[in-house]
N, C-alpha and C positions, 0 to 999 in steps of 0.2 A: 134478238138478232135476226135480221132477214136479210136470205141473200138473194140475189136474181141476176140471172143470165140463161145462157145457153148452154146448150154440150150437144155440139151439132148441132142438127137441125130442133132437137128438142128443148122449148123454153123449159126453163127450172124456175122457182118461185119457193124457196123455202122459209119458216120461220124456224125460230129455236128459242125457246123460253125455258125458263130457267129460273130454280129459286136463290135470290141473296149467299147462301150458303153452299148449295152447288153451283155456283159460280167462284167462290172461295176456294171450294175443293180443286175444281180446275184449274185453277191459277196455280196452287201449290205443286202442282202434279207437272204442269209444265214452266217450268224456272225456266226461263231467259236469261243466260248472262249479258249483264251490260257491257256494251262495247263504247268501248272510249274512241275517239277520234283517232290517239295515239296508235293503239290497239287495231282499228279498222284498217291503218296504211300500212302493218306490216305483213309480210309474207309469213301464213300461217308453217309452223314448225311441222315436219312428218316426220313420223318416230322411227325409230332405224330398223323395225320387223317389216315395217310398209319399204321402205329402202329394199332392204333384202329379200322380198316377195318381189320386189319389180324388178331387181336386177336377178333373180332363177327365173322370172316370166321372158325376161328377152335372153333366157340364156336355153331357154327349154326352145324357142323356137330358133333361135340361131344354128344350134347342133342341129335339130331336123330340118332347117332352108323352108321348110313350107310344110301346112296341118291345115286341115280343114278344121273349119268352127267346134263342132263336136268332141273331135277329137283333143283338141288344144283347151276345149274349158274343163272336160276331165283332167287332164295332166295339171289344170291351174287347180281344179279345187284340192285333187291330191295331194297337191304342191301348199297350199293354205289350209287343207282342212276344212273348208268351210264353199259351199255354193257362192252364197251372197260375192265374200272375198275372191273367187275365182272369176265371178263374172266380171267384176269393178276392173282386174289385171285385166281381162280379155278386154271390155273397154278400153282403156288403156292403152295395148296395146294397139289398137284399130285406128288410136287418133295417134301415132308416132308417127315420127318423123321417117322411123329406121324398118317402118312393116307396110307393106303396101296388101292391102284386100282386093281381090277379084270375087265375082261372082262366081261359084261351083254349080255343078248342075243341084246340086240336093240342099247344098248349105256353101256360105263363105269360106273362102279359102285365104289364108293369110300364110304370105312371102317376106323372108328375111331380108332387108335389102340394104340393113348393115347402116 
């Protein structure tokens, strides 16, 4: 396999070779599920912990009216458990309808705007 482009200003130019059987190995290791046609045009399902992560995420900033970035991805990962999951809710939030982002002097500040 060779791939080529850029990343920036800098050309890239790689190969990857590979024996009959680790190539096998790799396929196994990343399963693709096939997606049907059917399957492709529906609105994929979120499971109701994701539901209720995002409804205490706009419920965390609604009570405080406004949290700077820092502060607000603490309270998400506490609120999940988890960074990764914390960040995904602060995303989230940032692209609603109902939270408007200003710039802070140090970090983003996000406004409940209901």
């Amino acid at each position: 396999m060779r791939i080529r482009g850029q990343i920036g200003d800098w050309p890239v130019d790689l190969t990857i070779e590979l024996e009959p059987a680790e190539w096998a190995q790799l396929g196994r290791q990343i399963e693709v599920p096939v997606v049907t046609e059917a399957a492709a045009t529906t609105t994929p399902v979120v499971s109701r912990q994701d539901d209720g992560q995002w409804s205490a995420a706009r419920e965390v900033l609604r009570q405080a009216g406004q949290m700077n970035g820092p502060e607000l991805l603490d309270r998400l990962e506490g609120l999940t458990g988890s960074t990764a999951a914390g960040k995904r809710l602060l995303v989230r939030l940032r692209h609603s309808s109902e939270v408007k982002v200003e710039s802070g002097a140090d970090a983003p500040v996000y406004h409940w705007v209901g």
